[in-house]
C-alpha positions as CSV (number, residue, x, y, z in Angstrom):
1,X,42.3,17.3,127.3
2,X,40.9,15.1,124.7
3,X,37.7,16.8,123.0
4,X,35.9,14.8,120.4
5,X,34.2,16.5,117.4
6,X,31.8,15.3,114.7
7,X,32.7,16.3,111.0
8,X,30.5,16.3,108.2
9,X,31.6,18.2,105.5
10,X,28.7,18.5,103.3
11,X,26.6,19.2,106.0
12,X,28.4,22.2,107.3
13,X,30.3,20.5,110.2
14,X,33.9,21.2,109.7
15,X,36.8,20.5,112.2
16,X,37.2,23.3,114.5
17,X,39.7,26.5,113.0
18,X,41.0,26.4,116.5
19,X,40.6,25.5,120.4
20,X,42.1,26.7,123.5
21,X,42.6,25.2,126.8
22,X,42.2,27.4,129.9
23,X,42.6,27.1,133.2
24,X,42.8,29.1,136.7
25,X,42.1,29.7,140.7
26,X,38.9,31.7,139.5
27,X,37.2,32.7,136.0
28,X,38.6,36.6,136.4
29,X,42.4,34.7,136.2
30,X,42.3,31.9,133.8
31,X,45.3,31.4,131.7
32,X,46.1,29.9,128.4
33,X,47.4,26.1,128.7
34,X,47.4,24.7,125.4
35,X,46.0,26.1,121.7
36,X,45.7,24.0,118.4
37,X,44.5,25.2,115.2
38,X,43.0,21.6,113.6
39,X,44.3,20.9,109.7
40,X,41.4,21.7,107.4
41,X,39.8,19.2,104.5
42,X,40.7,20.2,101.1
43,X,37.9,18.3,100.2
44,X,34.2,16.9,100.9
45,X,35.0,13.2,102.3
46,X,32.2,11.3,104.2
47,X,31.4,12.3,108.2
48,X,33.6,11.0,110.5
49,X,34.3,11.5,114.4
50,X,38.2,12.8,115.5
51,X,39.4,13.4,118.8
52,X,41.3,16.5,119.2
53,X,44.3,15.7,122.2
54,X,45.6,18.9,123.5
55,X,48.4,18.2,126.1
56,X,50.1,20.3,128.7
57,X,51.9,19.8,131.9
58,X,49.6,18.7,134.8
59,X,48.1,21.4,136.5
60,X,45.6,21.6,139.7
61,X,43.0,23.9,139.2
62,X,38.9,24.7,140.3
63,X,38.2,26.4,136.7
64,X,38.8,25.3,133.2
65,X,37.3,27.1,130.1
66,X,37.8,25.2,126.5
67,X,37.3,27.4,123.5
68,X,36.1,26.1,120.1
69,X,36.3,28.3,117.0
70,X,34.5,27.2,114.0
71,X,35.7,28.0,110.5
72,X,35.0,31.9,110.1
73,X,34.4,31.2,106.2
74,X,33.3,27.4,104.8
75,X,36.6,27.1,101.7
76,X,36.2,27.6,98.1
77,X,35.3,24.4,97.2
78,X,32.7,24.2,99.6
79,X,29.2,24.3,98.2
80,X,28.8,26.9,101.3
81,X,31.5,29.0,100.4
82,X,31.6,31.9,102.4
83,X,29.5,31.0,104.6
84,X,30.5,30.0,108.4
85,X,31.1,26.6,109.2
86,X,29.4,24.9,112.1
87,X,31.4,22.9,115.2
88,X,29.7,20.2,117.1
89,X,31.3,18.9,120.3
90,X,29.6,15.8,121.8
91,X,32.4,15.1,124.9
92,X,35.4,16.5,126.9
93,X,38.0,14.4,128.0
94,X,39.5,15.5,131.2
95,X,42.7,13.5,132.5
C-alpha cells in the first residue's frame, strides 16, 4: 500500500504522525497488517508530495481500512504551535 500525501508546512499540512494498514473477511474482524509512524520536519521547508509505502506479505481479503493520524500538536517551531496539524491524502495505492 503506497498512500501519497501533500505537505505544506507553513500551511498546516504536516506528514502524517502515523498510519495503519488493515485488513479482514468483514469490518467486525479486521486486523492490523502494517503501521508506520512518518519522520517529522524539524523545520518549515517548501510543500512537497511523498509517498508513504507500507509493505506486508500478500494477503486476499474483501475489506481493507487505512488509518491516517495527523500530528496531535503542530512542534515548537511551528508558527501553530500547539495547535493540530492537518493530513491530506489525495490517492491510495493498492498492489
Amino acid at each position: 500500500v503506497t498512500i501519497s500525501s501533500l505537505i505544506d508546512i507553513n500551511g498546516f499540512i504536516m506528514p502524517p504522525q502515523q498510519l495503519e494498514v488493515w485488513a479482514g473477511k468483514d469490518m467486525e474482524h479486521l486486523r492490523l497488517l502494517k503501521k508506520r509512524n512518518p519522520e517529522q520536519p524539524q523545520k518549515a521547508e517548501p510543500g512537497y508530495m511523498k509517498g508513504y509505502e507500507l509493505k506486508f506479505d500478500a494477503v486476499k481479503e474483501k475489506y481493507f481500512k487505512i488509518v491516517v493520524a495527523p500530528v496531535p500538536k503542530l512542534p515548537a517551531w511551528h508558527r501553530g504551535k500547539g495547535d493540530k496539524g492537518l493530513a491530506f491524502v489525495d490517492e491510495i495505492f493498492l498492489n
